[in-house]
Biopython code that builds the backbone (N, CA, C, O; Angstrom):
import numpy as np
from Bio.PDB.StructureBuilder import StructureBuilder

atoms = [
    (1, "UNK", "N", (94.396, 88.639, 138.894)),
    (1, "UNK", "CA", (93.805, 87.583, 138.105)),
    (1, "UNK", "C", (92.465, 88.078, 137.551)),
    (1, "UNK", "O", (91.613, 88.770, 138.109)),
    (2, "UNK", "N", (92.489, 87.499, 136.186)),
    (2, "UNK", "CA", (90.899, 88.078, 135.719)),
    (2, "UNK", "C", (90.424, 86.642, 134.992)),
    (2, "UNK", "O", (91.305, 85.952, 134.480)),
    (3, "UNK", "N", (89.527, 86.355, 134.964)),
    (3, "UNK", "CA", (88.647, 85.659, 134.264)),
    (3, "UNK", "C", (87.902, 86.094, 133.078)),
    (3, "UNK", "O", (87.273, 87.152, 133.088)),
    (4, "UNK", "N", (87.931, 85.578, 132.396)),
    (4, "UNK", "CA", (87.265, 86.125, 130.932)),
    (4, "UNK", "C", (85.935, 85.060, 130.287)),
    (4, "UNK", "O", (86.569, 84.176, 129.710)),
    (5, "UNK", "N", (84.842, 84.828, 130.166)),
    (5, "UNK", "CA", (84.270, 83.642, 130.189)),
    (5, "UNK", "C", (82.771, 83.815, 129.973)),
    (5, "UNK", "O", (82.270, 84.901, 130.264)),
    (6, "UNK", "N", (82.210, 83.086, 129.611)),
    (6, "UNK", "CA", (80.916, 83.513, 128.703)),
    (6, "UNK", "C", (80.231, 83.013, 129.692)),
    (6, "UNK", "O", (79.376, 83.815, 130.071)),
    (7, "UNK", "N", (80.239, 81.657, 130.497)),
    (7, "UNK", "CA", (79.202, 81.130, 131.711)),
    (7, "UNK", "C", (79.373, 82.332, 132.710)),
    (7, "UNK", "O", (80.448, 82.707, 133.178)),
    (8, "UNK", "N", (78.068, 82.903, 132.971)),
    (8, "UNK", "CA", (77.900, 83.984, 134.014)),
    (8, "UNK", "C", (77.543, 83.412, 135.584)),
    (8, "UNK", "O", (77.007, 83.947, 136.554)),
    (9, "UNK", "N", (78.132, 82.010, 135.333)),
    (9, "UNK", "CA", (77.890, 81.265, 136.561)),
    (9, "UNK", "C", (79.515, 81.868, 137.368)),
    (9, "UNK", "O", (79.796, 81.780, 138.564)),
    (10, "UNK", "N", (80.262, 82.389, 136.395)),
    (10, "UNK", "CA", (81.488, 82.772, 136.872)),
    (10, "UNK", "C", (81.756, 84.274, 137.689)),
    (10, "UNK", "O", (82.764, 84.650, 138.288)),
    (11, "UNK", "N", (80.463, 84.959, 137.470)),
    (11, "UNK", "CA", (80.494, 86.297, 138.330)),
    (11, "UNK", "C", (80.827, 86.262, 139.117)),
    (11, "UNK", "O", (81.343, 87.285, 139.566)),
    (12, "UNK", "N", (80.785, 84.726, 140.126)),
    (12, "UNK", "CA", (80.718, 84.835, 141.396)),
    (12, "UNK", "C", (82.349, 85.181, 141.870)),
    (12, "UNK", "O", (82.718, 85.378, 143.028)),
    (13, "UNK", "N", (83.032, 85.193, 140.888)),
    (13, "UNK", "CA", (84.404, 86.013, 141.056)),
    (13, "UNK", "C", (84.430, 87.573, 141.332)),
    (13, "UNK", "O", (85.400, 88.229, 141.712)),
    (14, "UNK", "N", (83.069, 88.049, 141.039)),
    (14, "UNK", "CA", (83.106, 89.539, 140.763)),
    (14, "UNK", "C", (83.540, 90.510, 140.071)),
    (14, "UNK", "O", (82.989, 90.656, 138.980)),
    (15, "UNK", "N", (84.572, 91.423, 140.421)),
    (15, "UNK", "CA", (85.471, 92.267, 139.861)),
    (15, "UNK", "C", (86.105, 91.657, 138.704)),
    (15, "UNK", "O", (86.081, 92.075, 137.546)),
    (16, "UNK", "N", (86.714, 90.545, 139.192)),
    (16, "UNK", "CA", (87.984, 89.461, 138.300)),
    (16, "UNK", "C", (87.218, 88.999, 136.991)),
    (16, "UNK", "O", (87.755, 88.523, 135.990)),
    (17, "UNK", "N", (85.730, 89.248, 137.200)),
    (17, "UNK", "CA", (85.177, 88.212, 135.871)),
    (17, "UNK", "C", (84.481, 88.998, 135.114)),
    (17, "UNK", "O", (83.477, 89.665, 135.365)),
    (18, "UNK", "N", (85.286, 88.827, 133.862)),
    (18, "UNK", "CA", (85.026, 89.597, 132.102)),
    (18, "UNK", "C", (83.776, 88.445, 131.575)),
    (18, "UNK", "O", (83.912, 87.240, 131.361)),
    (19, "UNK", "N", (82.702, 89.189, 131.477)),
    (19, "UNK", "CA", (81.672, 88.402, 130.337)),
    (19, "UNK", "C", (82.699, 88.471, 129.066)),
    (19, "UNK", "O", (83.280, 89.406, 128.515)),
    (20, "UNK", "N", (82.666, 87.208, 128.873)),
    (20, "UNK", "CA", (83.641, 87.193, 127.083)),
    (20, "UNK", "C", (82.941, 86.078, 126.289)),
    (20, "UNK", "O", (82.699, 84.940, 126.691)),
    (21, "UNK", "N", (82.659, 86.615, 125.081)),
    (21, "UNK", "CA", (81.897, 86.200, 123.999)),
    (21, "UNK", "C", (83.031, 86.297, 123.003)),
    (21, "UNK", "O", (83.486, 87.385, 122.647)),
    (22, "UNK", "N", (83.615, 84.771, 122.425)),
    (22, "UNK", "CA", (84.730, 84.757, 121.414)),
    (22, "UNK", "C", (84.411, 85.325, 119.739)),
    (22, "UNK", "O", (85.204, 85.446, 118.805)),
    (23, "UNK", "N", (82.892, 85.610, 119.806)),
    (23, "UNK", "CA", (82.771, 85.925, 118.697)),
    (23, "UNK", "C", (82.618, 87.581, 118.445)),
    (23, "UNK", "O", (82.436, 88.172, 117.381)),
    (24, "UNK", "N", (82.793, 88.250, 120.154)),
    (24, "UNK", "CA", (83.177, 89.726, 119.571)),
    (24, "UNK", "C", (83.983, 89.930, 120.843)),
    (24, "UNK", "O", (83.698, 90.437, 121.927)),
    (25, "UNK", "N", (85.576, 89.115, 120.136)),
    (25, "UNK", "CA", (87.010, 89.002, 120.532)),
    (25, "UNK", "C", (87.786, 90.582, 120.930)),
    (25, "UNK", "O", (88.782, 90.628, 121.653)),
    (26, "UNK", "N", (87.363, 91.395, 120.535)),
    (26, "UNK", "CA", (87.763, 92.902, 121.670)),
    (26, "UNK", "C", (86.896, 93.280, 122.214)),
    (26, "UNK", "O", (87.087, 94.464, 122.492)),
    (27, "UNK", "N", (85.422, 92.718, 122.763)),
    (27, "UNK", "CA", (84.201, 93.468, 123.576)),
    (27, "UNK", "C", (84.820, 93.514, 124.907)),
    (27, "UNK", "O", (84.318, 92.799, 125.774)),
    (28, "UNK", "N", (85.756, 94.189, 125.180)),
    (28, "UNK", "CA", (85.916, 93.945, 126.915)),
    (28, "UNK", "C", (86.535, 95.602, 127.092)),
    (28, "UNK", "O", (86.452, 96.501, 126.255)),
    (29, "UNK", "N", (87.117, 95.657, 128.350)),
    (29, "UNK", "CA", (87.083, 96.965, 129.069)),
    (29, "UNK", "C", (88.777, 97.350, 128.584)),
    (29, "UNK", "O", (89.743, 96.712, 129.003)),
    (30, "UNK", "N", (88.845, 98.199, 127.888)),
    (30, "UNK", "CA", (89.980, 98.996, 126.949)),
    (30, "UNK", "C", (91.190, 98.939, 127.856)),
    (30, "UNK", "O", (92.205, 98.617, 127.239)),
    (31, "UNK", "N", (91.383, 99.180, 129.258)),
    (31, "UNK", "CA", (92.524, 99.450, 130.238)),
    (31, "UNK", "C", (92.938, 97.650, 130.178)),
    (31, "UNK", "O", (94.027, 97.435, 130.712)),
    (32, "UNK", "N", (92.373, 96.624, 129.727)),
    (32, "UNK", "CA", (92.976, 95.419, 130.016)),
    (32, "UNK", "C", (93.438, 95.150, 129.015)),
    (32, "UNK", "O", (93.822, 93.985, 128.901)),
    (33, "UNK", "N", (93.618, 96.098, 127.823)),
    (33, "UNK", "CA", (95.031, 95.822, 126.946)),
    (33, "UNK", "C", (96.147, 95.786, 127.341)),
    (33, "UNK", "O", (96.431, 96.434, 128.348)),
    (34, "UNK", "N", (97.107, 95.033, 126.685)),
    (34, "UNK", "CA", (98.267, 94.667, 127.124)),
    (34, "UNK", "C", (98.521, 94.494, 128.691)),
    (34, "UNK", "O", (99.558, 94.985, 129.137)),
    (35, "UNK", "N", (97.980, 94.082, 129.232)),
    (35, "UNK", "CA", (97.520, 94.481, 130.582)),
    (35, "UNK", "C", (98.321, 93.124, 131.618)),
    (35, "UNK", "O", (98.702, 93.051, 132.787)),
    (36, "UNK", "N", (98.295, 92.121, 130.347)),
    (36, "UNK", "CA", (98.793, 90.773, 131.497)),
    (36, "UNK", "C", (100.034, 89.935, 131.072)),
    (36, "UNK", "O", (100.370, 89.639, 129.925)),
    (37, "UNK", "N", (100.658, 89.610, 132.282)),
    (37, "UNK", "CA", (102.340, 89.440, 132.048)),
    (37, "UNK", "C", (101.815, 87.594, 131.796)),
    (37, "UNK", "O", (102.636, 86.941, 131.152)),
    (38, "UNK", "N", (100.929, 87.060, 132.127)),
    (38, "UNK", "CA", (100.390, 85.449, 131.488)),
    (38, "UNK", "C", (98.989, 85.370, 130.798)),
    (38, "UNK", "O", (98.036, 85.888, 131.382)),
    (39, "UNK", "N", (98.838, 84.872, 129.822)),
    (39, "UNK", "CA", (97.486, 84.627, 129.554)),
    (39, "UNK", "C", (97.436, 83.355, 129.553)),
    (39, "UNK", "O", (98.330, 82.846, 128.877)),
    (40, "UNK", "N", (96.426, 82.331, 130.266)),
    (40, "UNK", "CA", (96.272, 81.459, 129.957)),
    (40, "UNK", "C", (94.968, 80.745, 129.416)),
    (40, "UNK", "O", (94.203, 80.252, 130.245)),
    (41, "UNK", "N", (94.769, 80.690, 128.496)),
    (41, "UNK", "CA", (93.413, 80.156, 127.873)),
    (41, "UNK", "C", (93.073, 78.572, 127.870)),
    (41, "UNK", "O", (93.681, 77.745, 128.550)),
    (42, "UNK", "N", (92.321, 78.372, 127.254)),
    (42, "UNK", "CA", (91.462, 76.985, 126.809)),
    (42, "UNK", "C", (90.202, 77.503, 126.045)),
    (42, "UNK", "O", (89.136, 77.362, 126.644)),
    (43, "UNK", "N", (90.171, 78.051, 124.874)),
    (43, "UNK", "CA", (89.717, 78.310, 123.793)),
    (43, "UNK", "C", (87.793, 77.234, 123.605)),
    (43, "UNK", "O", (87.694, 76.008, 123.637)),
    (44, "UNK", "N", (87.245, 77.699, 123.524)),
    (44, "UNK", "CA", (85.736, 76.551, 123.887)),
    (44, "UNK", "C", (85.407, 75.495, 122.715)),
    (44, "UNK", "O", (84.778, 74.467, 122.964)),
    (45, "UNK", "N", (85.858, 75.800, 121.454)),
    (45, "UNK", "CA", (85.413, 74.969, 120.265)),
    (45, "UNK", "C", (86.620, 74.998, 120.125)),
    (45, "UNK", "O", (87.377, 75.787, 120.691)),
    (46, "UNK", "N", (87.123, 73.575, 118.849)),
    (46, "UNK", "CA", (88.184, 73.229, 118.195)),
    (46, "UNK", "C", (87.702, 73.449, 116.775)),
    (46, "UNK", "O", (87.311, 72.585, 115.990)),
    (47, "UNK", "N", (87.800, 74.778, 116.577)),
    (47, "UNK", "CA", (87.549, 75.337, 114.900)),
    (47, "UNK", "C", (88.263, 76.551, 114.933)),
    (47, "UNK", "O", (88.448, 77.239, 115.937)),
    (48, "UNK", "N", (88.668, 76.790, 113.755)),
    (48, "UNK", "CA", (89.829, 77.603, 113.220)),
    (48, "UNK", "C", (89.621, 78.924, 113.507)),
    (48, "UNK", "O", (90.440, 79.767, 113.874)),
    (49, "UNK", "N", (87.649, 79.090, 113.167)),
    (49, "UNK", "CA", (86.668, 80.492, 113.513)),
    (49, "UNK", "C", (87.173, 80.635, 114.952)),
    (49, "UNK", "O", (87.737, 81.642, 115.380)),
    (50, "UNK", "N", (86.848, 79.239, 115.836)),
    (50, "UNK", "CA", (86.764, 80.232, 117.628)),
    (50, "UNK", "C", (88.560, 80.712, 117.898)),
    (50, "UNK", "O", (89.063, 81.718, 118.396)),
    (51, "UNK", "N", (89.117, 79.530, 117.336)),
    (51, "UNK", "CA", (91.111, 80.196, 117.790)),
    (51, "UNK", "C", (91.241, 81.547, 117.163)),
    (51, "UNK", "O", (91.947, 82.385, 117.724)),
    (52, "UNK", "N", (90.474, 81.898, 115.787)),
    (52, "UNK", "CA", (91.518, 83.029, 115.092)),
    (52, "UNK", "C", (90.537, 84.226, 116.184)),
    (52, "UNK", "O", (91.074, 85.266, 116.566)),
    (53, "UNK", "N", (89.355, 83.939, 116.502)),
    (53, "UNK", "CA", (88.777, 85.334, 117.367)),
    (53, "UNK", "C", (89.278, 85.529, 118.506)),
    (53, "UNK", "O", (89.381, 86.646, 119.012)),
    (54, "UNK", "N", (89.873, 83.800, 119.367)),
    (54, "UNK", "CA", (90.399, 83.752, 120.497)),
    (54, "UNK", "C", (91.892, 84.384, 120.461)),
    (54, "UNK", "O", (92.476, 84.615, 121.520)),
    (55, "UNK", "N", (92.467, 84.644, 119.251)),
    (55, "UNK", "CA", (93.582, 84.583, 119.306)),
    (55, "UNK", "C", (93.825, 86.143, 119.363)),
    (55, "UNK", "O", (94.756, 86.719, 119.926)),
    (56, "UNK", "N", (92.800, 86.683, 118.668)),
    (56, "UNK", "CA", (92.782, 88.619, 118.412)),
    (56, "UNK", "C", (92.798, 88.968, 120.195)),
    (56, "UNK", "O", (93.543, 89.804, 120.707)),
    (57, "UNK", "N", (91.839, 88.150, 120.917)),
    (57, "UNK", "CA", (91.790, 88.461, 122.291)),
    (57, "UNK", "C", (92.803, 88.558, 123.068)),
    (57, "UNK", "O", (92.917, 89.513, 123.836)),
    (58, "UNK", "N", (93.788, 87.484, 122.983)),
    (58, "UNK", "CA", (94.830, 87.051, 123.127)),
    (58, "UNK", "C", (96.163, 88.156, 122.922)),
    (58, "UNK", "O", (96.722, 88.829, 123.787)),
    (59, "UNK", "N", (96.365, 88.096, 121.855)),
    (59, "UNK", "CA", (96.985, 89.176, 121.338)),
    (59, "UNK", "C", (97.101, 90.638, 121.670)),
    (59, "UNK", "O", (98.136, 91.288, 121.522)),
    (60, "UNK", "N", (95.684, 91.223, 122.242)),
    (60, "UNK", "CA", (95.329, 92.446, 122.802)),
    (60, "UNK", "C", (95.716, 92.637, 124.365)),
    (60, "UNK", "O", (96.228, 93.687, 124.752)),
    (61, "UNK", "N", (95.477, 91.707, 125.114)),
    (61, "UNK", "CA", (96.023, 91.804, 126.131)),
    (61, "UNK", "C", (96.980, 91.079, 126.891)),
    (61, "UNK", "O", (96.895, 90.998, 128.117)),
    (62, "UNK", "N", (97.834, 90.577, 126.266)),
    (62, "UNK", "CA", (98.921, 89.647, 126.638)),
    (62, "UNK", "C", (100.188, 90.900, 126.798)),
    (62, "UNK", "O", (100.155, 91.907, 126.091)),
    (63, "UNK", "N", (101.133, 90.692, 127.690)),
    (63, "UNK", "CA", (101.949, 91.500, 127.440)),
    (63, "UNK", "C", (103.077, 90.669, 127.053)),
    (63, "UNK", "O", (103.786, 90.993, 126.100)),
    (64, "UNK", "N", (103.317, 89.471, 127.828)),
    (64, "UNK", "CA", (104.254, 88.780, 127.972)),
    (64, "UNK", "C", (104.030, 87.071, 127.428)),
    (64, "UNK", "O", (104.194, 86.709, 126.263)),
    (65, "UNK", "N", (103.657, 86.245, 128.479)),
    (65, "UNK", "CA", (103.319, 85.050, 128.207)),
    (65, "UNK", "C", (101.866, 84.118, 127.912)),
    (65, "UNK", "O", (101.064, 83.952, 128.830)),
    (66, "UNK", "N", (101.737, 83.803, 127.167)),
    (66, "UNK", "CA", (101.230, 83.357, 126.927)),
    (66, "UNK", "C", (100.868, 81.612, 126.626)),
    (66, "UNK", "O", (101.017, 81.421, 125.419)),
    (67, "UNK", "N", (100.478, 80.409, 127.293)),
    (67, "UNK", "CA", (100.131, 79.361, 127.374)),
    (67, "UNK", "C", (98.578, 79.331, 126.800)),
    (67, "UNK", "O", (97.752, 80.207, 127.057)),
    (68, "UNK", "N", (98.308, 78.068, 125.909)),
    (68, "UNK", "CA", (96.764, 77.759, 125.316)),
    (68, "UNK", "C", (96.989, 76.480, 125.779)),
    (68, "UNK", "O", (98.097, 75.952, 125.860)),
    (69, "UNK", "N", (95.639, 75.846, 126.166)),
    (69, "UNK", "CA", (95.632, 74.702, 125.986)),
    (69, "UNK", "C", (94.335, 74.028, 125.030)),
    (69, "UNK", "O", (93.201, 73.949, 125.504)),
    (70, "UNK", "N", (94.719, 73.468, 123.368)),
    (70, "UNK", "CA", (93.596, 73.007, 123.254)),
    (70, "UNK", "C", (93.933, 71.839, 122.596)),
    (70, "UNK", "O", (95.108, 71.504, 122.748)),
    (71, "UNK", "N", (93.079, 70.946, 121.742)),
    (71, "UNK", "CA", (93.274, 70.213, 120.793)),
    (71, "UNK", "C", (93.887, 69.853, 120.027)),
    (71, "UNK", "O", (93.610, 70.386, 118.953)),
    (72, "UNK", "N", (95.013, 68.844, 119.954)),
    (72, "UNK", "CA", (95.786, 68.513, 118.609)),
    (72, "UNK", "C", (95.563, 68.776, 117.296)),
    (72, "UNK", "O", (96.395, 68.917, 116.400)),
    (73, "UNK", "N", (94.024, 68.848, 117.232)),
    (73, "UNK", "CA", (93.929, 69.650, 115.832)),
    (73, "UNK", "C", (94.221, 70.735, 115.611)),
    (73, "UNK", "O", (94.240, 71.057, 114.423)),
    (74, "UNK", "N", (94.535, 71.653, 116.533)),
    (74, "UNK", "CA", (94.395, 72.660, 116.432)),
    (74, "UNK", "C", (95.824, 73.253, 116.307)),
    (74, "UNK", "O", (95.798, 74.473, 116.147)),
    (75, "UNK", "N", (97.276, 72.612, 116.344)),
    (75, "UNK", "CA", (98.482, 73.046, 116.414)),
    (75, "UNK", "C", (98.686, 73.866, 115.128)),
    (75, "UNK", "O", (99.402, 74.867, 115.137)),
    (76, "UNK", "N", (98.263, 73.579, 114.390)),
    (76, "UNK", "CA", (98.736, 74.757, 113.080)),
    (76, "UNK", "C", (98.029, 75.823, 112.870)),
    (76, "UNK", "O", (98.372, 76.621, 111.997)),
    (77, "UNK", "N", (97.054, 75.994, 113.541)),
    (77, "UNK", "CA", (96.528, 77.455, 113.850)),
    (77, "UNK", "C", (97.385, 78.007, 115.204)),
    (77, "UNK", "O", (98.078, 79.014, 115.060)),
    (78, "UNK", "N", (97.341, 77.496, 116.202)),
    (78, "UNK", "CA", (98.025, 78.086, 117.276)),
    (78, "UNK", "C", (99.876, 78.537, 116.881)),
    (78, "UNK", "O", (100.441, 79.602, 117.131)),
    (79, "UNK", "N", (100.385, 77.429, 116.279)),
    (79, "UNK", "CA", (101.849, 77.905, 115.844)),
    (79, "UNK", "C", (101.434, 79.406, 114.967)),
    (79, "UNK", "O", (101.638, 80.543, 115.394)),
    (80, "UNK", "N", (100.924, 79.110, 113.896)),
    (80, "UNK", "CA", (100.367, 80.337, 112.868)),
    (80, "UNK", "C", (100.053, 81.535, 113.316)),
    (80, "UNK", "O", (100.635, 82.531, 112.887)),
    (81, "UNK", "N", (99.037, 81.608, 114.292)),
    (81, "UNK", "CA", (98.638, 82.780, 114.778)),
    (81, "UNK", "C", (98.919, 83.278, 115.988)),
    (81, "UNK", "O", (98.367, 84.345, 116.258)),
    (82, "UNK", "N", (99.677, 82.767, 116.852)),
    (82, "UNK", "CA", (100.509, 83.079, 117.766)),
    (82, "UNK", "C", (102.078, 82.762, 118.093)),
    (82, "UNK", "O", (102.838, 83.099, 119.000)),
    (83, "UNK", "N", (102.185, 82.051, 117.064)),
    (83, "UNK", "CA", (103.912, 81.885, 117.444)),
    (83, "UNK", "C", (104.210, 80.771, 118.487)),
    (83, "UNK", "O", (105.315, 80.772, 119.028)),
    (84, "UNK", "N", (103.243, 79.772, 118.819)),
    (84, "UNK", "CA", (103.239, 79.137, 120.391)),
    (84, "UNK", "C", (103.989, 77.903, 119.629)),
    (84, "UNK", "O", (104.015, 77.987, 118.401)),
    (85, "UNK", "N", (104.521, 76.914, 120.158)),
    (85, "UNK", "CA", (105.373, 75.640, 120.224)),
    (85, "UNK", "C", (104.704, 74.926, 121.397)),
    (85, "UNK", "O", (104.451, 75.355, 122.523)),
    (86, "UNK", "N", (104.400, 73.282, 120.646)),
    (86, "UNK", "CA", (104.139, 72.157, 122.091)),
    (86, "UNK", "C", (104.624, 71.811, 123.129)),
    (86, "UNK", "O", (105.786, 71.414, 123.051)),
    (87, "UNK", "N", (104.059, 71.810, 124.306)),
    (87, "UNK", "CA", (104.924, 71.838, 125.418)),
    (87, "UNK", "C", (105.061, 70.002, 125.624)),
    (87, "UNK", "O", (104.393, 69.179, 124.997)),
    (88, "UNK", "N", (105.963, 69.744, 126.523)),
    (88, "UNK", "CA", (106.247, 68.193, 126.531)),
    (88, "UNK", "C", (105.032, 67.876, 127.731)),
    (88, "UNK", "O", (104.582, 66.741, 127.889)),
    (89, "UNK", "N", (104.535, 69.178, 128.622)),
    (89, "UNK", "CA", (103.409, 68.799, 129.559)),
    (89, "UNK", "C", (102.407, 68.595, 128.729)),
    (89, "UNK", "O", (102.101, 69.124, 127.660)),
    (90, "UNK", "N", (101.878, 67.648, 129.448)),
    (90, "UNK", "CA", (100.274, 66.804, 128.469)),
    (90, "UNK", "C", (99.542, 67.012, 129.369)),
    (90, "UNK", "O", (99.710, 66.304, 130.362)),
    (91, "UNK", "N", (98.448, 68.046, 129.406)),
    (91, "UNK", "CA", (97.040, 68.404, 130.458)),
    (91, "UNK", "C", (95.986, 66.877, 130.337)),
    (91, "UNK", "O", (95.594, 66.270, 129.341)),
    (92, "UNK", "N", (95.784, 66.641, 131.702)),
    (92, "UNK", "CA", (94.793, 65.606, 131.706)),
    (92, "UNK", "C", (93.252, 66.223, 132.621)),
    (92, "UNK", "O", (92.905, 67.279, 133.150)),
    (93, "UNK", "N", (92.831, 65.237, 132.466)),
    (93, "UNK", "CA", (91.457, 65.516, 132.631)),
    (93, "UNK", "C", (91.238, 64.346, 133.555)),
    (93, "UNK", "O", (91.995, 63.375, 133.550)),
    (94, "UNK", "N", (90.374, 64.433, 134.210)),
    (94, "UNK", "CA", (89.930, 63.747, 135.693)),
    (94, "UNK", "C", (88.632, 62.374, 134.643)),
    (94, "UNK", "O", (88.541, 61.155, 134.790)),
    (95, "UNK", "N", (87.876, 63.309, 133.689)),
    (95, "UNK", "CA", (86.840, 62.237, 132.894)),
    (95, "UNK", "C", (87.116, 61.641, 131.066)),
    (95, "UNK", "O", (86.380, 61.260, 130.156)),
    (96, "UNK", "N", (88.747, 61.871, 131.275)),
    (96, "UNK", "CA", (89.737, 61.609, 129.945)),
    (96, "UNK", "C", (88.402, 62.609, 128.694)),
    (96, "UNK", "O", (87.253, 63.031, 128.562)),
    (97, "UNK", "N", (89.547, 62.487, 128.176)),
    (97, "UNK", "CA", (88.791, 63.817, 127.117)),
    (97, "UNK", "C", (88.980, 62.940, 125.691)),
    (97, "UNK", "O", (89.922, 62.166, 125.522)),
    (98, "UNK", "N", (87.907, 63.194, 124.676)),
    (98, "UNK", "CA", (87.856, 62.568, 123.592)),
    (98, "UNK", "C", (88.755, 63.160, 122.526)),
    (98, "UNK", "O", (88.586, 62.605, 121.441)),
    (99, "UNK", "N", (89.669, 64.131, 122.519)),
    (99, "UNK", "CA", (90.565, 64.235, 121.717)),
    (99, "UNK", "C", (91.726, 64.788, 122.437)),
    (99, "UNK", "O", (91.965, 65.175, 123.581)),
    (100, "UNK", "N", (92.283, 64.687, 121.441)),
    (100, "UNK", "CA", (94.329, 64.519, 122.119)),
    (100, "UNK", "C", (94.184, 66.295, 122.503)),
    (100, "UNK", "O", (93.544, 67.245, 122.054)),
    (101, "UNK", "N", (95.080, 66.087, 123.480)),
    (101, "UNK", "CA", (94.906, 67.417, 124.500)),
    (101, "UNK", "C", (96.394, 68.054, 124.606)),
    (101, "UNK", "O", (97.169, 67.373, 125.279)),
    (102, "UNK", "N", (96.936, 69.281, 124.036)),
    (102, "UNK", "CA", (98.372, 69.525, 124.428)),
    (102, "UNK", "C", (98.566, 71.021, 124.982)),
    (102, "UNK", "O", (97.586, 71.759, 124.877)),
    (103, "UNK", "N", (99.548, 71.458, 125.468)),
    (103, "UNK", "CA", (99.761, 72.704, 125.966)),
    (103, "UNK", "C", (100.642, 73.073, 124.675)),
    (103, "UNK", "O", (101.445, 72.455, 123.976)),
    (104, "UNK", "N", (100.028, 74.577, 124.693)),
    (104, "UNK", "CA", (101.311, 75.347, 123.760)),
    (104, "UNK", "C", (101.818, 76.565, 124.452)),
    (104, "UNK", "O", (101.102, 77.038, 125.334)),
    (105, "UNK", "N", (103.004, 77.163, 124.162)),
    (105, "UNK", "CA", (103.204, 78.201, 124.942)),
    (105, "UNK", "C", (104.469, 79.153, 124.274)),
    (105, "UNK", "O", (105.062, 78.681, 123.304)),
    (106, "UNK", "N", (104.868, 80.476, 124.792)),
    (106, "UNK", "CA", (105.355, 81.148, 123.389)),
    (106, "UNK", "C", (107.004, 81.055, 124.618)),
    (106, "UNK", "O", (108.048, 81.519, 124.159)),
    (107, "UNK", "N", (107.016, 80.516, 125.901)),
    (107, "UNK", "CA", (108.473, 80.202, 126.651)),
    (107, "UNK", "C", (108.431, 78.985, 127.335)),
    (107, "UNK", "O", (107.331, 78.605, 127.735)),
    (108, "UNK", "N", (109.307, 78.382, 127.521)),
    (108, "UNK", "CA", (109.641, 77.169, 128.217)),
    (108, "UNK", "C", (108.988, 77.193, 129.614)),
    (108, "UNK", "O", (109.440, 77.477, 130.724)),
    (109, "UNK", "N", (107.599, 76.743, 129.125)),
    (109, "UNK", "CA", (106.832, 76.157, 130.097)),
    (109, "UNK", "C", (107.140, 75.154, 130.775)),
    (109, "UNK", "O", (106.913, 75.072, 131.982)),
    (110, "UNK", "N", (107.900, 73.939, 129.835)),
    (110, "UNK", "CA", (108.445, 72.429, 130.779)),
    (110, "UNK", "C", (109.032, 72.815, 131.834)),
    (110, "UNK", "O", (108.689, 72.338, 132.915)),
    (111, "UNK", "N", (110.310, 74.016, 131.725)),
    (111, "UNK", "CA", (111.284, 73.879, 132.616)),
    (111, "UNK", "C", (110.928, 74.388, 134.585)),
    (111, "UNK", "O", (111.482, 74.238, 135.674)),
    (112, "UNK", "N", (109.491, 75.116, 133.941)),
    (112, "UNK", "CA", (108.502, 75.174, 135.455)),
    (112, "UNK", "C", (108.002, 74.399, 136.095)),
    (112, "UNK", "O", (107.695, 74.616, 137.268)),
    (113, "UNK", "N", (107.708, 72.851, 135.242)),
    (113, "UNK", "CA", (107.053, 71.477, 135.690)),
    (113, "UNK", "C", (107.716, 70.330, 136.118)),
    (113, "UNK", "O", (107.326, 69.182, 136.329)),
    (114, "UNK", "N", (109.033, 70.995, 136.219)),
    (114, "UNK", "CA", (110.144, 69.600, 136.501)),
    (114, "UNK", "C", (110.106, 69.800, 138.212)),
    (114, "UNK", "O", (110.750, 69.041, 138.937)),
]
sb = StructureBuilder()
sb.init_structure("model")
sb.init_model(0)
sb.init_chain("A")
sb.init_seg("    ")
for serial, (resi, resn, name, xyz) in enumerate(atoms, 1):
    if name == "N":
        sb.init_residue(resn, " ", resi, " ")
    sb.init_atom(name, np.array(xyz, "f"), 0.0, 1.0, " ", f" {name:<3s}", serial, name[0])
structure = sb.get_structure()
């Protein structure tokens, strides 16, 4: 497991935790290309700028699967630039979240949640 994540409150993972800054989307350590059989994100802004940098990231080291979870606005960039489809799981939040919230994913994520 690695963590990728700009709060450096997250070191406390150590080894596992990538300083990641979405706005320079390949700054990380070259051997973690293609490197992971899941990626699972949650992307920090709902703008087209943070998905298409999140998505180069994405892309670089994913080998296999890949799950996002962000914003309903955001489905036609995520179909577009990754190929992902809505999952029928709906992520909730413990302090409800002010915009519609969906999973996307590029394999049948539902059939793991039944």
């Amino acid at each position: 497991m690695t963590i990728f994540e700009f709060d450096k409150r997250f070191s406390a993972f150590g080894s596992d935790f990538i300083y990641y800054d979405y706005n320079e989307p390949l700054n990380f350590p070259s051997q973690l290309k293609e490197n992971y059989d899941l990626v699972i994100t949650d992307p920090p802004f709902l703008s087209e700028e943070c998905f298409t940098k999140t998505a180069s990231t994405i892309k670089s080291i994913a080998k296999e699967k890949i799950i996002v979870c962000t914003g309903a606005i955001m489905e036609e960039h995520v179909e577009k630039l990754l190929n992902l489809k809505k999952c029928e799981f709906l992520p909730k939040h413990k302090n409800n979240l002010a915009n519609e919230f969906f999973c996307y994913a590029n394999f049948s994520l539902d059939k793991y949640l039944k």
